[in-house]
C-alpha positions in Angstrom: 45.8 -34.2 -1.1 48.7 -31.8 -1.3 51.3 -34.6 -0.6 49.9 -36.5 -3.4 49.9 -34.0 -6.1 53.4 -32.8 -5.0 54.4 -36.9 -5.7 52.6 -36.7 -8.6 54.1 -34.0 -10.4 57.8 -35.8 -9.2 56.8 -38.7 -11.0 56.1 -36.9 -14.1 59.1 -34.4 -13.8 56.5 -31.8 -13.4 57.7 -28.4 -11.8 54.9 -27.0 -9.0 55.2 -22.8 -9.8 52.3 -22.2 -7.3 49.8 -23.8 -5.0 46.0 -22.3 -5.0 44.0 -23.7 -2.1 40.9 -22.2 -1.0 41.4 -23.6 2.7 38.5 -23.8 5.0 36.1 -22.6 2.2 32.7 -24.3 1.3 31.1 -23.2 -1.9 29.6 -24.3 -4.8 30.2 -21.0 -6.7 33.6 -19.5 -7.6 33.0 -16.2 -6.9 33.4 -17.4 -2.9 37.1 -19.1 -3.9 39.6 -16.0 -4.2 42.2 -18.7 -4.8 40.4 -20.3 -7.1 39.9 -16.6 -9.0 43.3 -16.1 -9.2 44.2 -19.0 -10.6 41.7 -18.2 -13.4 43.4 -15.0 -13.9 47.0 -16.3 -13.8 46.2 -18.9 -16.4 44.9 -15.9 -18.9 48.3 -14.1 -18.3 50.3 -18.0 -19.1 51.8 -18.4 -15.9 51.7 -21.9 -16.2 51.2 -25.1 -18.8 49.0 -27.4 -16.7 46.9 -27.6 -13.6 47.4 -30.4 -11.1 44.0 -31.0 -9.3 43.2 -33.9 -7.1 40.1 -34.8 -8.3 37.3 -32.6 -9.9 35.4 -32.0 -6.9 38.5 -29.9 -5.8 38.2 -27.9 -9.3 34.5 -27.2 -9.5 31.4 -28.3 -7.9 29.0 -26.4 -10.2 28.8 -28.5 -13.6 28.0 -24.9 -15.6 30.4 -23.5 -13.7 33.1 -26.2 -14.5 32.6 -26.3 -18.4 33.2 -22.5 -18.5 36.1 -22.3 -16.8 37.4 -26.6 -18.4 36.4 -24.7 -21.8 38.3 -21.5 -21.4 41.7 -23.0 -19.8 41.8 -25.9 -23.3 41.5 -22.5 -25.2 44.7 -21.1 -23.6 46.0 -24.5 -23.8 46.1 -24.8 -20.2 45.4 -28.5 -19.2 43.8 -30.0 -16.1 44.7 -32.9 -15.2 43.5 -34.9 -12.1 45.6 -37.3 -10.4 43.3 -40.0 -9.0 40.7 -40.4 -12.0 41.7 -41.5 -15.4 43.4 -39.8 -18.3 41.3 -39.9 -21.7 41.2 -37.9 -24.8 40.2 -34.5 -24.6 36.8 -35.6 -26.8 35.8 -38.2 -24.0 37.2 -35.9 -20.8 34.7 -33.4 -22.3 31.4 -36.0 -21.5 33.5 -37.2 -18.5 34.6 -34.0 -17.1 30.6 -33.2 -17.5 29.7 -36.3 -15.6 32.0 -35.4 -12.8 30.9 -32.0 -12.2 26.9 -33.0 -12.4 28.3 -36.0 -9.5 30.4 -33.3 -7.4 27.4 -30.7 -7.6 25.0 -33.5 -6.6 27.8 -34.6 -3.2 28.2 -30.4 -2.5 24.3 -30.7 -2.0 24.1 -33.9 -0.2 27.1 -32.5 2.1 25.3 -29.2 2.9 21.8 -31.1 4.1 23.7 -33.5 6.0 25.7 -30.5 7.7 22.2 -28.7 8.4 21.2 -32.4 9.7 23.6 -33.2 12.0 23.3 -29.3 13.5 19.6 -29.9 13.6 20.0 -33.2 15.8 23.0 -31.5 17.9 20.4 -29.0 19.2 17.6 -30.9 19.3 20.0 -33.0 21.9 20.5 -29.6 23.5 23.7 -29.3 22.3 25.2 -25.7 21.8 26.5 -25.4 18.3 28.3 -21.8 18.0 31.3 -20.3 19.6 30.9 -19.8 23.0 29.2 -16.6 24.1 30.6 -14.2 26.6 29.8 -15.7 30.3 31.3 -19.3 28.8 33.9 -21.3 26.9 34.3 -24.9 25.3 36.8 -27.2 26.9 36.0 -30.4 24.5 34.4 -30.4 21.0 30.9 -31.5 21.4 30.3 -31.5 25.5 28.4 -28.8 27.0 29.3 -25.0 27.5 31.2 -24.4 30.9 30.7 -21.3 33.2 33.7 -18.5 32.7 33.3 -17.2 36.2 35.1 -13.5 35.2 33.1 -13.3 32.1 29.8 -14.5 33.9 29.5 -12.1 36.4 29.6 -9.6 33.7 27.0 -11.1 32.7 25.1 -11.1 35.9 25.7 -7.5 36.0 24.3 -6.6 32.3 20.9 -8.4 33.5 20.5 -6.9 37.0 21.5 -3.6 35.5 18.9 -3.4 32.7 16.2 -5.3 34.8 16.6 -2.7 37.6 15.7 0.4 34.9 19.4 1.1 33.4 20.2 1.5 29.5 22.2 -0.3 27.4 24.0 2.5 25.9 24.5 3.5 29.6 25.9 -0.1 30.1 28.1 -0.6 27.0 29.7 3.0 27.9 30.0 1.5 31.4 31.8 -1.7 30.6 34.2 0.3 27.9 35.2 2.9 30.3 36.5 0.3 33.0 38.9 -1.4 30.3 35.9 -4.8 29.6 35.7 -6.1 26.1 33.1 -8.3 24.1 33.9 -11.7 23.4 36.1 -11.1 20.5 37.6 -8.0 22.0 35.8 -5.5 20.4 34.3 -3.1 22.4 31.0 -3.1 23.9 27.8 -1.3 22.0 24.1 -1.2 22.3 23.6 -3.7 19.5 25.8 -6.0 21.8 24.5 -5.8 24.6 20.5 -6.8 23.3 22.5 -9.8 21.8 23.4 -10.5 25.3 20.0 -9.7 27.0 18.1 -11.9 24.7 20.3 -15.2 24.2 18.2 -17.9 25.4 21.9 -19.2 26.3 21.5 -17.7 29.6 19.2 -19.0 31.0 19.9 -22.6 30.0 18.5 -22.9 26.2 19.6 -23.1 22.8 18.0 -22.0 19.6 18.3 -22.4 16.0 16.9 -21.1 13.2 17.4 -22.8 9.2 15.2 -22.8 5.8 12.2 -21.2 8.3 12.5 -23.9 11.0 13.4 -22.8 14.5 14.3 -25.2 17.3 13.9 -24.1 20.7 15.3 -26.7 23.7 16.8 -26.9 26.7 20.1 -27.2 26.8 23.1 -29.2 28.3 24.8 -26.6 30.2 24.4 -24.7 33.5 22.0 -21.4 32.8 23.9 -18.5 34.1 20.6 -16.2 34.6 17.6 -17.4 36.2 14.4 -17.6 33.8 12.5 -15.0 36.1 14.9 -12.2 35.3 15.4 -13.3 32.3 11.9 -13.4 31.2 11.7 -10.0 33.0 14.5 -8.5 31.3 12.6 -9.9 27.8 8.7 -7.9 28.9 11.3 -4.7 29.6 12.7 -4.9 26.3 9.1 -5.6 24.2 7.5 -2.4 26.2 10.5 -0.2 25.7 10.5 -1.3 21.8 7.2 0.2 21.8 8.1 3.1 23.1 10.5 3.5 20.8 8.6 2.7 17.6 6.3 5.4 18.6 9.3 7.8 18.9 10.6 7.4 15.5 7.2 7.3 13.8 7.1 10.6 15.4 10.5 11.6 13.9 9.7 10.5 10.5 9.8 14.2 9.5 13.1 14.3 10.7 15.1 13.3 7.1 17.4 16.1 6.4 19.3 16.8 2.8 22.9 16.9 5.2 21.6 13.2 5.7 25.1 11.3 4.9 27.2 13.7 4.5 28.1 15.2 8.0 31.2 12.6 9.0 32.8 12.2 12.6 36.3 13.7 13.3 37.3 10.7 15.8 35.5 7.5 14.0 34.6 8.5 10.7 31.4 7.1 11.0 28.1 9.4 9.7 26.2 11.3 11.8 22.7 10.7 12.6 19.6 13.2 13.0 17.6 13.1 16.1 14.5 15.6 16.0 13.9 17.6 19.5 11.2 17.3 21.9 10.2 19.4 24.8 11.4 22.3 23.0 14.6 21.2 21.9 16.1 22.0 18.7 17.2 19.0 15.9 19.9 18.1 16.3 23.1 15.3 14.8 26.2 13.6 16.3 28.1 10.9 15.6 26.4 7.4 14.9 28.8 5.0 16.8 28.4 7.5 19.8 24.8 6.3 20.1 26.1 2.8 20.3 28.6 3.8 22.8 31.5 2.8 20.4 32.9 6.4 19.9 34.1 8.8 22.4 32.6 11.8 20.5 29.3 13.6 22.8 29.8 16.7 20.7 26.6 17.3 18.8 25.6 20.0 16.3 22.2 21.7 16.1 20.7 21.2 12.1 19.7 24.7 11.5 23.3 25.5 12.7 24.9 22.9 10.2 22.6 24.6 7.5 23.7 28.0 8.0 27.5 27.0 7.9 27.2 24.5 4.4 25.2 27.4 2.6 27.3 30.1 3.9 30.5 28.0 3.3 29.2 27.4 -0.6 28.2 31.0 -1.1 31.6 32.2 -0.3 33.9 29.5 -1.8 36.2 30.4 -4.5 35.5 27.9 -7.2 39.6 27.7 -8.2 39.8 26.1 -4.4 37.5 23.3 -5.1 38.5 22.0 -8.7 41.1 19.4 -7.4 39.9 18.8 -3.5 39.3 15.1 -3.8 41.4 12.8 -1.8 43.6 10.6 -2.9 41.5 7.7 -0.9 38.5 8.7 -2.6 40.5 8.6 -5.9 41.6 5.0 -5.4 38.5 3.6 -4.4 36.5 5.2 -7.9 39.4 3.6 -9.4 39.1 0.0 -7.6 35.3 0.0 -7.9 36.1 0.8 -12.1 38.2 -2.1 -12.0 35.9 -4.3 -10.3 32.7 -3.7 -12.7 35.3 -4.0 -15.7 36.3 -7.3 -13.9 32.8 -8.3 -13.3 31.8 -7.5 -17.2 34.9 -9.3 -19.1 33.4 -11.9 -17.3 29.8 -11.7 -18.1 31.2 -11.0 -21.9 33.1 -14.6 -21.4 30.1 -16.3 -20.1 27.4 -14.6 -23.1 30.4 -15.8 -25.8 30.4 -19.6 -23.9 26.3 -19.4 -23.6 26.4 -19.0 -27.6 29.1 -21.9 -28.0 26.9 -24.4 -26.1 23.9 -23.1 -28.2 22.0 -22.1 -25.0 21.7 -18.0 -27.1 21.1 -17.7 -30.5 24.2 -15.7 -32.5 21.6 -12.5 -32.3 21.0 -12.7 -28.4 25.0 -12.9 -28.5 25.6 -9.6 -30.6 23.0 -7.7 -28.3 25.1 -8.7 -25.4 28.4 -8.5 -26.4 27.5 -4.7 -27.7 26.1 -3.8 -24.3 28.7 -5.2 -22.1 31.7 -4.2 -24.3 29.9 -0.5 -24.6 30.2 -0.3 -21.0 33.5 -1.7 -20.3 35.1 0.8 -23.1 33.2 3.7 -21.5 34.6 2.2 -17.5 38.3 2.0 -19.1 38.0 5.8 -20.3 36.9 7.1 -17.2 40.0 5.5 -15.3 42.0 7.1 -18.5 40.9 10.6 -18.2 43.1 13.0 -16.2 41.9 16.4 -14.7 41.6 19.3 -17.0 42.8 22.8 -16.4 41.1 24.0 -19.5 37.4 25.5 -18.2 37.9 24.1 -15.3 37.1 26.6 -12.5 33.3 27.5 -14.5 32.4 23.8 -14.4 33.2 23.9 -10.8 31.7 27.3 -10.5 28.4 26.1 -12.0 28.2 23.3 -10.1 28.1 24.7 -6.8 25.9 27.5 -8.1 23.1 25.3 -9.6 23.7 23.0 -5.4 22.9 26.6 -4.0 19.6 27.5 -5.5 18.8 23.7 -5.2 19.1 23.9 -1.5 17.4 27.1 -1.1 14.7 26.1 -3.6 11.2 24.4 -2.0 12.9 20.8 -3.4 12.1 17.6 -1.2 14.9 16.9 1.2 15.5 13.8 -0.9 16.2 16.1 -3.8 18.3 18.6 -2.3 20.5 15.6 -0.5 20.8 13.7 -4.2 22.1 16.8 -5.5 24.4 17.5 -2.8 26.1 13.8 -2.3 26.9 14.2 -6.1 29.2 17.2 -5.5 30.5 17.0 -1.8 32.6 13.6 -0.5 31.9 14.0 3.1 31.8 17.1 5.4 34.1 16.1 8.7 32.2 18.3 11.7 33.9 19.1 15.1 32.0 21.1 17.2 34.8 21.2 19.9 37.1 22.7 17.6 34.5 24.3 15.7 36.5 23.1 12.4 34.2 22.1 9.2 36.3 20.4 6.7 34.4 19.8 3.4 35.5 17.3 1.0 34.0 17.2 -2.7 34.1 15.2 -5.7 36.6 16.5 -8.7 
């Protein structure tokens, strides 16, 4: 398709600036095209006089979708012209331009249920129809799974180990620590490994699962795991599920207004509250550690991590918080601003093409364009607004006042934590060092 257009546009003395291709994208909508979106917003900033398409499938294959964008390109005299179907006037490539899109949106759906079809019938032959999982690999496109002997006993081992009483955050920690990787070389974690234990893969089946239908057949490949342990492995799993759910229905009064906030010093990732039993306190640590994916074991009693956030608020100066936030937290405000004004200029396009087309009366347009445009103005002042020195230490000051007798009022956890996650960023705990770094919003 490329080759053409580029022998097009020599034929026709026509100058290629840039090439937008969406490769290896299916989608019906633009929002999944990032190409496709730029292009959009180079043609509001003029970079270019025409677009060079192959044929309209390759533009759109939403007909709504289509006259929105064919609409708003002809306004900023931006023409699309497609190579293999005919040129007409622009009053006749209107209706024709229509017709094309309703065909291409009709062949995207087609396309997709055949796709669905022909995966359907692969499995129903037995037929594996993913990337292979750890323990095999694909030699030829569409013959069966073959055994990776390094990678299968692995695999062995994971079975026999959890079968014979072990855990799988025991496991994953295990296979980290002597240098083994998952299957795209990530490390191993507990999430992992139960995708491992119960892959009917193993044991010499394939599944499937789309629109509510599951298929469940043997398959063409050699199991790695006999279908006693695996069935074994699969009773061990159900009883110890129990277990569990009876554990955190227990727990239940275990949400905390620190929930969120505490961060860990090696992963970043939150820490999570586990309430004691047999006489042990509550306690957090770091998520990821749980999974075995973070080296962290430090954990933090919660009446200790209490004691240091209201002591650390009580004594804070308010002239050292005023301008604590980072500059990461600062850009990514910023980028979500520009995204929701992004996301509304083009809702406010799409309400202005709704009224055009006489889908919303010229009322039902005013209400909209007021409410969108009132929000983008107020999103474009916030990213305008620089930080004041003028009162600023008393706002601050009040702030964490009116957070202190919140936290030490009788307010629901989930009160006291709203509160809190509005002021502080993140609090990075490390017990080892015992160093508490608090980070809050300007």
């Amino acid at each position: 398709q490329l080759k053409l257009i580029r022998d097009y546009a020599h034929r026709h003395n026509l100058v290629l600036s840039e090439i937008y291709s969406d490769e290896g994208i299916s989608g019906r909508k633009a929002d999944k095209r990032p190409a496709f979106k730029r292009m959009i917003a180079d043609a509001a900033k003029k970079a270019f006089q025409a677009i060079l398409i192959y044929n309209t499938s390759r533009f759109a294959r939403n007909h709504e979708e289509s006259i929105v964008y064919r609409n708003m390109l002809h306004r900023e005299g931006i023409e699309v012209i497609s190579i293999t179907q005919p040129s007409v006037d622009y009053k006749t490539d209107i209706l024709m331009n229509a017709l094309y899109a309703v065909m291409d949106e009709r062949y995207s759906i087609e396309l997709s249920e055949n796709v669905k079809r022909g995966m359907k019938e692969k499995v129903s032959r037995g037929m594996y129809i993913s990337c292979a999982p750890l323990g095999y690999v694909r030699k030829e496109k569409n013959k069966p799974l073959i055994i990776h002997e390094e990678e299968s006993r692995l695999v062995h081992w994971i079975f026999n180990e959890y079968a014979g009483g072990g855990s799988m955050y025991a496991m994953a920690k295990t296979l980290n620590d002597m240098g083994h990787r998952a299957k795209r070389g990530n490390p191993f974690d507990r999430r992992g490994i139960l995708r491992i234990l119960t892959n009917p893969i193993y044991k010499g089946y394939v599944s499937w699962t789309c629109d509510g239908d599951t298929i469940y057949m043997r398959a063409d490949h050699e199991p790695i795991i006999d279908e006693a342990t695996f069935e074994k492995v699969q009773s061990l799993i159900n009883e110890r599920k129990k277990t569990k759910v009876h554990k955190v229905r227990d727990s239940a009064a275990c949400s905390h207004w620190l929930a969120g906030l505490i961060r860990c010093p090696v992963c970043g990732t939150t820490y999570v509250y586990a309430k004691g039993y047999r006489g042990m306190s509550d306690r957090c640590r770091c998520g990821r550690y749980s999974n075995a994916s973070c080296t962290n074991n430090h954990s933090i009693k919660v009446s200790t991590m209490e004691s240091i956030v209201l002591e650390y608020l009580t004594n804070l100066p308010a002239e050292n918080i005023l301008y604590t936030k980072t500059e990461s937290r600062s850009r990514e405000l910023e980028n979500n601003a520009k995204s929701s004004i992004d996301r509304l200029e083009k809702a406010l396009e799409r309400a202005k093409q709704a009224f055009l087309q006489g889908i919303d009366t010229i009322d039902e347009y005013k209400h909209n364009k007021a409410n969108i445009s009132s929000e983008i103005e107020r999103l474009k002042s916030s990213l305008q607004v620089e930080p004041s020195h003028t009162g600023g230490n008393k706002t601050a000051e009040r702030k964490i006042r009116g957070l202190l007798d919140i936290l030490q009022s009788d307010s629901s956890a989930q009160t006291k934590n709203a509160v809190a996650r509005s002021i502080i960023y993140k609090i990075v705990a490390n017990p080892s060092s015992n160093t508490f770094d608090f980070y809050f919003f300007s």
